[in-house]
PDB file of N, CA, C and O in Angstrom, chain B, residues numbered from 101:
ATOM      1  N   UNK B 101      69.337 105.077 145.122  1.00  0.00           N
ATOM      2  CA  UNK B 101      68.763 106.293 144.551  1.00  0.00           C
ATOM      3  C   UNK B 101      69.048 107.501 145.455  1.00  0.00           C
ATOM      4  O   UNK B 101      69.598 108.532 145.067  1.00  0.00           O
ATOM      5  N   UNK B 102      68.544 107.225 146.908  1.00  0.00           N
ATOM      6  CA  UNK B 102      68.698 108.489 147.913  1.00  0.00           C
ATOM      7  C   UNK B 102      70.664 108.646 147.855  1.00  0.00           C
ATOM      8  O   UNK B 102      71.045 109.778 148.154  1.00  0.00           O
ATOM      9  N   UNK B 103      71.627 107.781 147.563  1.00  0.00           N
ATOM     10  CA  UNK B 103      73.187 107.885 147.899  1.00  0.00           C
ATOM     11  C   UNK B 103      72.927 108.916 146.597  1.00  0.00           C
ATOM     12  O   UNK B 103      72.704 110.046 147.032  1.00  0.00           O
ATOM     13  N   UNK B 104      72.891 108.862 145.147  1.00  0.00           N
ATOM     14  CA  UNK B 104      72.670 109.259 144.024  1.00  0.00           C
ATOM     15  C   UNK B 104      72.921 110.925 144.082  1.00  0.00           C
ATOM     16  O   UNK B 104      73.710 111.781 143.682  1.00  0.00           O
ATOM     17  N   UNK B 105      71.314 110.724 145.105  1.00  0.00           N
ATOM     18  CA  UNK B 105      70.733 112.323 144.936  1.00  0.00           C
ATOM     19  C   UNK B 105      71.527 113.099 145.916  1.00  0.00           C
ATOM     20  O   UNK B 105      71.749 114.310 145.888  1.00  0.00           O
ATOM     21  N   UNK B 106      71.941 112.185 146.828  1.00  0.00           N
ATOM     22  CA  UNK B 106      73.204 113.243 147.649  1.00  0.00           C
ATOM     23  C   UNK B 106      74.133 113.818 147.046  1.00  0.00           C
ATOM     24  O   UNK B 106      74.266 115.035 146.923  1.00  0.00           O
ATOM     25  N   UNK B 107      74.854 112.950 146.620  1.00  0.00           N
ATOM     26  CA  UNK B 107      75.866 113.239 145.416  1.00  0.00           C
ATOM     27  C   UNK B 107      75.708 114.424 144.573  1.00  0.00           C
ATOM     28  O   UNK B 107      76.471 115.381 144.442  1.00  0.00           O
ATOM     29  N   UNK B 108      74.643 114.198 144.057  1.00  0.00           N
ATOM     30  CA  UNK B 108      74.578 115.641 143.359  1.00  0.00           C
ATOM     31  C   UNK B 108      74.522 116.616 144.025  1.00  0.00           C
ATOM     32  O   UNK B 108      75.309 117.560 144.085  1.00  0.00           O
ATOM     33  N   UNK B 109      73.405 116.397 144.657  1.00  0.00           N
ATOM     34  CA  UNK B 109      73.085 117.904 145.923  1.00  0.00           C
ATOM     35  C   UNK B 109      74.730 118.575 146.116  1.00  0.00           C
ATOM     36  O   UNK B 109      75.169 119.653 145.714  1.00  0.00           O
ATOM     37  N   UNK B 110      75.309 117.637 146.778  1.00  0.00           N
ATOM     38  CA  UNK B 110      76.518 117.982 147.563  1.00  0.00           C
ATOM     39  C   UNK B 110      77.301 118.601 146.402  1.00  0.00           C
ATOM     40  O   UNK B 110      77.564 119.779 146.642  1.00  0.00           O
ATOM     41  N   UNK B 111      77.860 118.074 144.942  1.00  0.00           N
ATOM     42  CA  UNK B 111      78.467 118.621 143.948  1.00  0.00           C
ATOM     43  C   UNK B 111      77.903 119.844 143.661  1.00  0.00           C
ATOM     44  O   UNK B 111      78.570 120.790 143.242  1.00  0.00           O
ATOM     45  N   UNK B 112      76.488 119.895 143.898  1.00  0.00           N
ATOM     46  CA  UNK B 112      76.255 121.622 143.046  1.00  0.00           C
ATOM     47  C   UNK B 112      76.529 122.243 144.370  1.00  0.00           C
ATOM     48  O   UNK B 112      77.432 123.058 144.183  1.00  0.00           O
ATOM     49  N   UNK B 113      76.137 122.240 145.744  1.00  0.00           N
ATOM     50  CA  UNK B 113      76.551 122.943 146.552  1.00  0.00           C
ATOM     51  C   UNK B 113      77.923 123.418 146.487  1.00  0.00           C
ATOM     52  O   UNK B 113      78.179 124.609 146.664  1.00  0.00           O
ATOM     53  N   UNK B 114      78.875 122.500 146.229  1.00  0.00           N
ATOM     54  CA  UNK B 114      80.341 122.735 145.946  1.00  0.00           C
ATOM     55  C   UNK B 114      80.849 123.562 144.841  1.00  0.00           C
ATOM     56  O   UNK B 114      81.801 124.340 144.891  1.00  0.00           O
ATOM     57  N   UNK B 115      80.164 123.321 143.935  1.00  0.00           N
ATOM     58  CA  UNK B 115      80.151 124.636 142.877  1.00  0.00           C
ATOM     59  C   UNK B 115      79.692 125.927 143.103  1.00  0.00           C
ATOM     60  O   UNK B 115      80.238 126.882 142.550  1.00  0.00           O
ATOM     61  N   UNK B 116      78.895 126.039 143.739  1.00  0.00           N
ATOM     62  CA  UNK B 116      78.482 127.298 144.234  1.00  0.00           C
ATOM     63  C   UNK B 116      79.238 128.055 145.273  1.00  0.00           C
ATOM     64  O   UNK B 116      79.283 129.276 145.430  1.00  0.00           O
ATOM     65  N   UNK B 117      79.879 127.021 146.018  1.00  0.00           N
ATOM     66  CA  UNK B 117      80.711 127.775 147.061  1.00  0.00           C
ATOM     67  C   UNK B 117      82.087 128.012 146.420  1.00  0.00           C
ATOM     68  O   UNK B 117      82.685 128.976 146.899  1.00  0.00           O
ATOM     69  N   UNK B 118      82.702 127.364 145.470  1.00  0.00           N
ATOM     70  CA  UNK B 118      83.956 127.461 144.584  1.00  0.00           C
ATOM     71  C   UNK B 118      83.171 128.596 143.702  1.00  0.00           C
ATOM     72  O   UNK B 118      84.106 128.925 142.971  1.00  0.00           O
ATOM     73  N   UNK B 119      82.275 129.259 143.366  1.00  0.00           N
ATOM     74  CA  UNK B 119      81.977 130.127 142.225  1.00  0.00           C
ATOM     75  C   UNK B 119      82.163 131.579 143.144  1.00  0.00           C
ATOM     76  O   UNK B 119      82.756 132.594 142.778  1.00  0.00           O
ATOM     77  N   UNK B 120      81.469 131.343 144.440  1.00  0.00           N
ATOM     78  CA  UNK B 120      80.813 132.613 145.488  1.00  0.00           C
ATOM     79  C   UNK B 120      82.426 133.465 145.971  1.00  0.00           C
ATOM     80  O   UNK B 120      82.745 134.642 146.141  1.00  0.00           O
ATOM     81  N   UNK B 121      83.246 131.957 146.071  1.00  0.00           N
ATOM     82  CA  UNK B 121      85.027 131.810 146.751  1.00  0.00           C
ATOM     83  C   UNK B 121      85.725 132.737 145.482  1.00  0.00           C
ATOM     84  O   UNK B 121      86.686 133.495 145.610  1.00  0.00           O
ATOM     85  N   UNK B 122      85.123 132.514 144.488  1.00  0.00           N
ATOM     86  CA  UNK B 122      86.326 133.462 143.446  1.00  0.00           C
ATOM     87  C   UNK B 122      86.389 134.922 143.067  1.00  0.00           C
ATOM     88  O   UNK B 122      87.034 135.538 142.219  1.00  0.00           O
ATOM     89  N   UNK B 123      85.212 135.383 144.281  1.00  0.00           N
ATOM     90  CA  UNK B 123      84.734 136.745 143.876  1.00  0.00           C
ATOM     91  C   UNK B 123      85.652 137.556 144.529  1.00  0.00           C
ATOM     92  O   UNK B 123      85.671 137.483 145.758  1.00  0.00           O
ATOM     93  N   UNK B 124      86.551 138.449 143.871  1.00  0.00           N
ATOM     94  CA  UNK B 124      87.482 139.255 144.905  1.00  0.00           C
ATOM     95  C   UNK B 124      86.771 139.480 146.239  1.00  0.00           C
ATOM     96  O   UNK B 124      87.374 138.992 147.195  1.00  0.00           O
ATOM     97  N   UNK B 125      85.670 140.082 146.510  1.00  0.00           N
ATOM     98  CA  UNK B 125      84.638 140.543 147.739  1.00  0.00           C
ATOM     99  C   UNK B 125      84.716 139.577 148.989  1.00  0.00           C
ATOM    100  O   UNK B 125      84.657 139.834 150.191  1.00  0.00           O
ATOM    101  N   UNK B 126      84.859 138.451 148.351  1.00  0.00           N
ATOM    102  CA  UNK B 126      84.315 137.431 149.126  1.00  0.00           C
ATOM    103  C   UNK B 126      85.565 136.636 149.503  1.00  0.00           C
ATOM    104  O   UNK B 126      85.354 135.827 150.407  1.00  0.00           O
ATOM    105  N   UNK B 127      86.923 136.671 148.991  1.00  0.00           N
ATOM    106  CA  UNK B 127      88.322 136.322 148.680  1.00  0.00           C
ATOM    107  C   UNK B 127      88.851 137.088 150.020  1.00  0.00           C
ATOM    108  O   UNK B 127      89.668 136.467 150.700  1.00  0.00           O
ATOM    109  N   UNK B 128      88.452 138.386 150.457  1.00  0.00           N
ATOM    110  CA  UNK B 128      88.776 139.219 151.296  1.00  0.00           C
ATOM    111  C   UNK B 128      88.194 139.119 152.509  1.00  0.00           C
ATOM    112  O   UNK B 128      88.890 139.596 153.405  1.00  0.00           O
ATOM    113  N   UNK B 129      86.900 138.551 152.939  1.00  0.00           N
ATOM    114  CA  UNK B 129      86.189 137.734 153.951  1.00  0.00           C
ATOM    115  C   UNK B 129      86.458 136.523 154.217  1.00  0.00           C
ATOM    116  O   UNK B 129      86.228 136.055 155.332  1.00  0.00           O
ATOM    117  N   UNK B 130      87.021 135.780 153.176  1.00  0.00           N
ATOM    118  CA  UNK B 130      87.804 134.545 153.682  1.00  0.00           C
ATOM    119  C   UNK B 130      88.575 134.695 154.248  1.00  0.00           C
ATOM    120  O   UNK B 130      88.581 134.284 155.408  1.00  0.00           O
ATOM    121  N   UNK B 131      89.864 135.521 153.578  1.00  0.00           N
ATOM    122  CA  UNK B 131      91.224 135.807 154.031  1.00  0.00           C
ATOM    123  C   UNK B 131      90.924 136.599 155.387  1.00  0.00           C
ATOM    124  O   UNK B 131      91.970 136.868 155.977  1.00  0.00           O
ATOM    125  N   UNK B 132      89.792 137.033 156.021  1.00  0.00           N
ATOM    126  CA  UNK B 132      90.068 137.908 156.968  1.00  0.00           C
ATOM    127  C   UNK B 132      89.225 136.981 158.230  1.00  0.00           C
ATOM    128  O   UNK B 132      89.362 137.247 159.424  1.00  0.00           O
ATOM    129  N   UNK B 133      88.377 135.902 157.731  1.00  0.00           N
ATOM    130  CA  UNK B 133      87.916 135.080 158.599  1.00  0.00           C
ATOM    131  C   UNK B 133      88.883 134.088 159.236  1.00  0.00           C
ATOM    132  O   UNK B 133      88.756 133.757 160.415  1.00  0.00           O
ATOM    133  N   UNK B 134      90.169 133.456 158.189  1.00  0.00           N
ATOM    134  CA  UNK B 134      91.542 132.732 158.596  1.00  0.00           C
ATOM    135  C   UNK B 134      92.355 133.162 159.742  1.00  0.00           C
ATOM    136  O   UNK B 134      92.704 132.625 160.794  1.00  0.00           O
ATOM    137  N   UNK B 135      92.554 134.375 159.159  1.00  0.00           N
ATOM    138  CA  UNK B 135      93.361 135.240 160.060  1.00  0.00           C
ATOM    139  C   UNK B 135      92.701 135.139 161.586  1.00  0.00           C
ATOM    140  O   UNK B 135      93.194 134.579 162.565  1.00  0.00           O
ATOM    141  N   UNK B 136      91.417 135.862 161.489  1.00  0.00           N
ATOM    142  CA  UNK B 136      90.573 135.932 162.913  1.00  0.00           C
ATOM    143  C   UNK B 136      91.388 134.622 163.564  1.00  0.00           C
ATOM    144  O   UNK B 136      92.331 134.590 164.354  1.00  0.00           O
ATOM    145  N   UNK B 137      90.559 133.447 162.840  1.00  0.00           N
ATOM    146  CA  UNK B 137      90.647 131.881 163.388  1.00  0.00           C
ATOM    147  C   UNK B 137      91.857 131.593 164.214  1.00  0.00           C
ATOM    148  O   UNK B 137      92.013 131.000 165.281  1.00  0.00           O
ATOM    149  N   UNK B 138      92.954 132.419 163.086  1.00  0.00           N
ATOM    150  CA  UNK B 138      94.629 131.659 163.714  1.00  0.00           C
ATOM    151  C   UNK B 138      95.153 132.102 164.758  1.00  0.00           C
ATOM    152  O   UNK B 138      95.926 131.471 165.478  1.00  0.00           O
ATOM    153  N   UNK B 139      94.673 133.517 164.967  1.00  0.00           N
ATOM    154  CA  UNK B 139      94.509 134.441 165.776  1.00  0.00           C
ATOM    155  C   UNK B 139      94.126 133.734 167.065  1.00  0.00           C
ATOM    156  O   UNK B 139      94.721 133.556 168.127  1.00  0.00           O
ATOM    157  N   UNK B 140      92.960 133.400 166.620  1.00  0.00           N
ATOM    158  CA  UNK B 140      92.028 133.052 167.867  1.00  0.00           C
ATOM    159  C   UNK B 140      92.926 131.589 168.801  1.00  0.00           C
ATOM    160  O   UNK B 140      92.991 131.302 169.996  1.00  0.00           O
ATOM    161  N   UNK B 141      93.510 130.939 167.521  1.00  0.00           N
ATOM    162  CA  UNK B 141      93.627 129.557 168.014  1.00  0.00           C
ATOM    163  C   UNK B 141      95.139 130.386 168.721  1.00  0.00           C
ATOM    164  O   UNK B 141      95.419 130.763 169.859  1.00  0.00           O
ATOM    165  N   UNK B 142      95.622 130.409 167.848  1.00  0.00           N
ATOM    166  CA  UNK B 142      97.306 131.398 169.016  1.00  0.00           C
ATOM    167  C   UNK B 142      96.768 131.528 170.244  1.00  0.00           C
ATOM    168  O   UNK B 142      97.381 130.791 171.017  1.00  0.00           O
ATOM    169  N   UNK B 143      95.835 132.172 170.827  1.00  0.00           N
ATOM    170  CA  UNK B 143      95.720 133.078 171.690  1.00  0.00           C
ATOM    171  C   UNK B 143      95.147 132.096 173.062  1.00  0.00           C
ATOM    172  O   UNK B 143      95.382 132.321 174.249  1.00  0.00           O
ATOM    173  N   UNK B 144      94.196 130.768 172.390  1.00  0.00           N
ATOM    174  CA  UNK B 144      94.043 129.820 173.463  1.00  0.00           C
ATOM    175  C   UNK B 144      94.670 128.832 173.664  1.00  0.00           C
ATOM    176  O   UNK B 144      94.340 128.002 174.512  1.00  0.00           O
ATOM    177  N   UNK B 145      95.872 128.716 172.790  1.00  0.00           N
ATOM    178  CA  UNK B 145      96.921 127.755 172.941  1.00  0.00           C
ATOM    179  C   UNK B 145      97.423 127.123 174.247  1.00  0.00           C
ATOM    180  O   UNK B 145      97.944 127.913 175.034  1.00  0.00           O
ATOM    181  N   UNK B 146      97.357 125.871 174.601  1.00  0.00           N
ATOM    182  CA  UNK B 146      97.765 125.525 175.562  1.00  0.00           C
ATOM    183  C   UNK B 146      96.770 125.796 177.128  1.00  0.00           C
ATOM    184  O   UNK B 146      97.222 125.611 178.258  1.00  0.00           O
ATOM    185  N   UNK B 147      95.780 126.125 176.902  1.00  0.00           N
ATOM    186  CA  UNK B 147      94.575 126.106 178.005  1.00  0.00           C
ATOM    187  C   UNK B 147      94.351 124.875 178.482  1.00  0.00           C
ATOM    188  O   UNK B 147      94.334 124.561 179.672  1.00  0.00           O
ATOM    189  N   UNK B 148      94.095 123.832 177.103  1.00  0.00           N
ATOM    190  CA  UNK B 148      93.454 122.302 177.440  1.00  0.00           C
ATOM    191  C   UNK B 148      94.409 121.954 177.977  1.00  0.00           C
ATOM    192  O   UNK B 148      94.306 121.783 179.192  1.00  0.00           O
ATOM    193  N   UNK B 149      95.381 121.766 177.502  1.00  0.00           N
ATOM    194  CA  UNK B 149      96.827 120.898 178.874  1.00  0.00           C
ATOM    195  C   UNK B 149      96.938 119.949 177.844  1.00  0.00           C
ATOM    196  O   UNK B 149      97.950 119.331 178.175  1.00  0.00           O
ATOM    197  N   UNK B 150      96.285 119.159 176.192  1.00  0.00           N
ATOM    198  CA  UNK B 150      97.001 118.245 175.963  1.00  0.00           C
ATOM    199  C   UNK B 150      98.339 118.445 175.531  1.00  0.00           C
ATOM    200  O   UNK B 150      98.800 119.547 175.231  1.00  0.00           O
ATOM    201  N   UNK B 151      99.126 117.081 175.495  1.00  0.00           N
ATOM    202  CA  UNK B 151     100.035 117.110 174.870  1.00  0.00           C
ATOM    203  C   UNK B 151     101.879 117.598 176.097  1.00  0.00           C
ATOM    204  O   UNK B 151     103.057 117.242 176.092  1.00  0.00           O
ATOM    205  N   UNK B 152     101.164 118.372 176.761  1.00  0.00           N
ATOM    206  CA  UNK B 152     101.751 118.977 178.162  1.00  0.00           C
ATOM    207  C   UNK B 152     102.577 117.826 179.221  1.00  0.00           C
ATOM    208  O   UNK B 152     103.711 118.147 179.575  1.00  0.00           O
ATOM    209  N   UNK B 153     102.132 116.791 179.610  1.00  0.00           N
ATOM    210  CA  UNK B 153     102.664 116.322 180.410  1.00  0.00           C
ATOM    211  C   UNK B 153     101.405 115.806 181.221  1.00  0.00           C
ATOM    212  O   UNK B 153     101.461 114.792 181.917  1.00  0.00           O
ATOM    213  N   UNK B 154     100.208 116.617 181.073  1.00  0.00           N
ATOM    214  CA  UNK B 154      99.233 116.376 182.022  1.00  0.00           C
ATOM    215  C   UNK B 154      98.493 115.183 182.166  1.00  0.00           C
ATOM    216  O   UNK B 154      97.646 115.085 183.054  1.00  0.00           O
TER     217      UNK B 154
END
C-alpha cells in the first residue's frame, strides 16, 4: 500500500514539474541555471586529481 502511494505522490510531483518546465518564464531559468552549472563545472575541472595519474 505505502510502495502504491509513493508512486503516485512521485507521478503527480512529476507532472507538475513537466507543467511549471513548459512555461516560457521558467524555460529561461532553466536554461540559465545549466549554463551557470557548466560554467561552474569548467571552471573546477581538474582540482580533485581523478583520473590524472594521481
Amino acid at each position: 500500500m505505502a510502495g502504491m502511494l509513493r508512486k503516485v505522490l512521485a507521478s503527480g510531483i512529476a507532472a507538475k514539474v513537466l507543467q511549471e518546465a513548459r512555461k516560457p518564464q521558467n524555460q529561461a531559468k532553466i536554461k540559465k541555471m545549466i549554463a551557470d552549472f557548466q560554467a561552474k563545472q569548467k571552471g573546477s575541472g581538474g582540482t580533485r586529481g581523478y583520473g590524472r595519474g594521481h
